[in-house]
C-alpha positions, 0 to 999 in steps of 0.5 A: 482470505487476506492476512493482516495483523494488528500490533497493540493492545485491545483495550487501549483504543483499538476495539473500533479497528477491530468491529469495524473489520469485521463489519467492513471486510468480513474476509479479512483474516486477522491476526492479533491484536499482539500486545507485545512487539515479540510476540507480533514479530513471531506472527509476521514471521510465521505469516507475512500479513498484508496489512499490518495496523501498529499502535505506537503504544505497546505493552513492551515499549515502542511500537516502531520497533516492530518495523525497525526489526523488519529488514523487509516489510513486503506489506503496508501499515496503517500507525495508530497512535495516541497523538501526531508526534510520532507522524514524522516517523511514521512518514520516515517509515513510510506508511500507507496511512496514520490515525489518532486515538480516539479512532474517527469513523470516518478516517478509520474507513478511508484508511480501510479502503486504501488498504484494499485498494492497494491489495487490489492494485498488487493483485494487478499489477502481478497479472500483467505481462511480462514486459519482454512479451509486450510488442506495442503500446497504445496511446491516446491520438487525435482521432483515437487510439493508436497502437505503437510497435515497441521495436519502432520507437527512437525516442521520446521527448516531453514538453509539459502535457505533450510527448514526441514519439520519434519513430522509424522512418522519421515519423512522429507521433505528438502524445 
């Protein structure tokens, strides 16, 4: 199960949010919606989401003020919004993706998907290996792959689409 939350008021455009969910990715626990940017923050909190989907209008005030009261926010956020006005914040505050009421269908899933598409690129990246464990690498090569011994590169020099591997016993591999 996957955590989300979503800051804003249902009745206030976000009900294709929520169907769209709960049609689309039936395993995503959701949290909210949270009206208010107090009670928002208690969950966050209490359950650090994965995604949070914020609505810049709440019943409280400003939605922003939920990331501003962060001071780590580990998770991405999709900006609901009822106009483009806020975007310049929204990218200050760096955000996955922004969306304008009423919500299109279209953009509504496109930015679903680079929801998931991020918890799945986190998942792996968290199962690689350390890099202290790592011993060779493997680049592409004329005829091939070739695999590369950590401990025998010197340097490294690029030069546009090209890199020089520089390797013990002056050997030099063009990348």
């Amino acid at each position: 199960m996957s955590q989300f939350t979503i800051v804003g008021k249902e009745d206030n455009g976000l009900k294709p949010l929520l169907e769209t969910i709960a049609r689309t990715y039936p395993d995503w626990e959701i949290s909210g919606p949270f009206p208010e940017s107090r009670h928002a923050l208690e969950s966050i909190h209490r359950h650090p989401p994965k995604a949070l989907f914020l609505d810049t209008d709440l019943e409280d005030g400003y939605g922003f003020r939920v990331l501003d009261a962060l001071e780590h926010a580990d998770f991405e956020v999709v900006v609901i919004s009822e106009s483009t006005n806020m975007a310049v914040e929204a990218i200050r505050h760096g955000v996955l993706d922004y969306l304008v009421k009423p919500l299109d269908q279209t953009e509504l899933e496109l930015a679903l998907l680079k929801v998931a598409g991020h918890m799945v690129s986190d998942h792996i990246r968290y199962m690689k290996p350390p890099m202290d464990t790592v011993k060779k690498l493997t680049v592409p090569a004329s005829d091939g792959l070739l695999l590369i011994s950590v401990d025998e590169i010197i340097r490294l020099e690029s030069e546009r689409n090209y890199t020089d591997f520089y390797l013990t016993g002056n050997r030099k591999v063009v990348v």
